[in-house]
N, C-alpha and C positions, 0 to 999 in steps of 0.2 A: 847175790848181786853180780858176780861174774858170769853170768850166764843169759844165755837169750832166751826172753819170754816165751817165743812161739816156738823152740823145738825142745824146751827143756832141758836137756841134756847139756846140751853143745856150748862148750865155753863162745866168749865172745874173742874173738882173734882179730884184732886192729880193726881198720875200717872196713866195713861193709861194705860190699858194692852198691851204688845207686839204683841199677836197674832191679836187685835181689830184694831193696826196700822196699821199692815203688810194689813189687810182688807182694809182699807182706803187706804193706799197709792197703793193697785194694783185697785182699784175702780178709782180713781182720775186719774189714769196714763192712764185704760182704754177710760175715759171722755178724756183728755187729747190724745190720739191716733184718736180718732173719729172726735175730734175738727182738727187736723191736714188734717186728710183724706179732711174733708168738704173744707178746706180753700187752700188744692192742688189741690181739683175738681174746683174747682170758680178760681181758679189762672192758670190753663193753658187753654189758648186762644188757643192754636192750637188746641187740642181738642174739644172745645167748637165749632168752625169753622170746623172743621169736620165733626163734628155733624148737624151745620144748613146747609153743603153743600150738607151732604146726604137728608137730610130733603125737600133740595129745590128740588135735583132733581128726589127725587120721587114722589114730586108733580107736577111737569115738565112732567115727565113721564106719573102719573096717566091723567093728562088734555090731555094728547098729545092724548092718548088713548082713554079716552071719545071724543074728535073730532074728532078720525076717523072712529069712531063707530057712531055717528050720519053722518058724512059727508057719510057711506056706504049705512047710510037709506036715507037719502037725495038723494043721487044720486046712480040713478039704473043698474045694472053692464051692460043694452044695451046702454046706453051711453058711459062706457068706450070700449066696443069692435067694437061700430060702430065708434068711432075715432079711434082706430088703425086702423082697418081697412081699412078705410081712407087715414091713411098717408104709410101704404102700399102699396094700391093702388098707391097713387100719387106716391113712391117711383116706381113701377114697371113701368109707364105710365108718365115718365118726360117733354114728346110733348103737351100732351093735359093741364096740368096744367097750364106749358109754357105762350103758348096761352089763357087761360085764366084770366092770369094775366096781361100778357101784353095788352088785350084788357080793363082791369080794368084799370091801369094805363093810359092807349090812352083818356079812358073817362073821369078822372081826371083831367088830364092834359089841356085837352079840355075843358071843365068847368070853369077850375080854370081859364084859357087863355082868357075865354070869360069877364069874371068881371075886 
């Protein structure tokens, strides 16, 4: 009890100066303000939740992007233009696929029929 709060140590020796208070008590209220800030950052969850959803999904993002960046070099752009190509064809030429498939099927079917 003999002793001042904020320097620990230092016994208390009669009256304190006015202007030495006035210091202290806007130092303390300072500490005191800062201490509040900290403890409504850690106390609001939606924030905090905000924060890891941005977080995920720029990770989401950055990964999306490194895989289509390797899947570009993995696969070479005549592979996607000889399959469109492809199914445009077959889109313009609906007889001849037709037929092809139907005779796919004939031979399945036949196979599967013989077992």
């Amino acid at each position: 009890m003999g002793q001042d709060p904020s320097t620990g140590s230092q016994a208390v020796t009669g009256t304190p100066d006015p202007e030495q208070l006035r210091s202290e008590i806007e130092e303390t209220r300072e500490q005191l303000g800062d201490t509040v800030e900290t403890l409504a950052r850690k106390a609001d969850v939606k924030a905090q939740a905000k924060r890891k959803v941005a977080e995920v999904k720029a990770s989401a993002t950055e990964k999306k992007e490194q895989a289509l960046g390797k899947a570009k070099e993995v696969s070479p752009d005549g592979t996607a233009s000889a399959a469109a190509a492809a199914s445009h064809k077959a889109r313009e030429n609906p007889i001849p696929l037709a037929t092809v498939g139907a005779f796919a099927a004939g031979f399945l079917v036949g196979r599967l029929a013989k077992r």
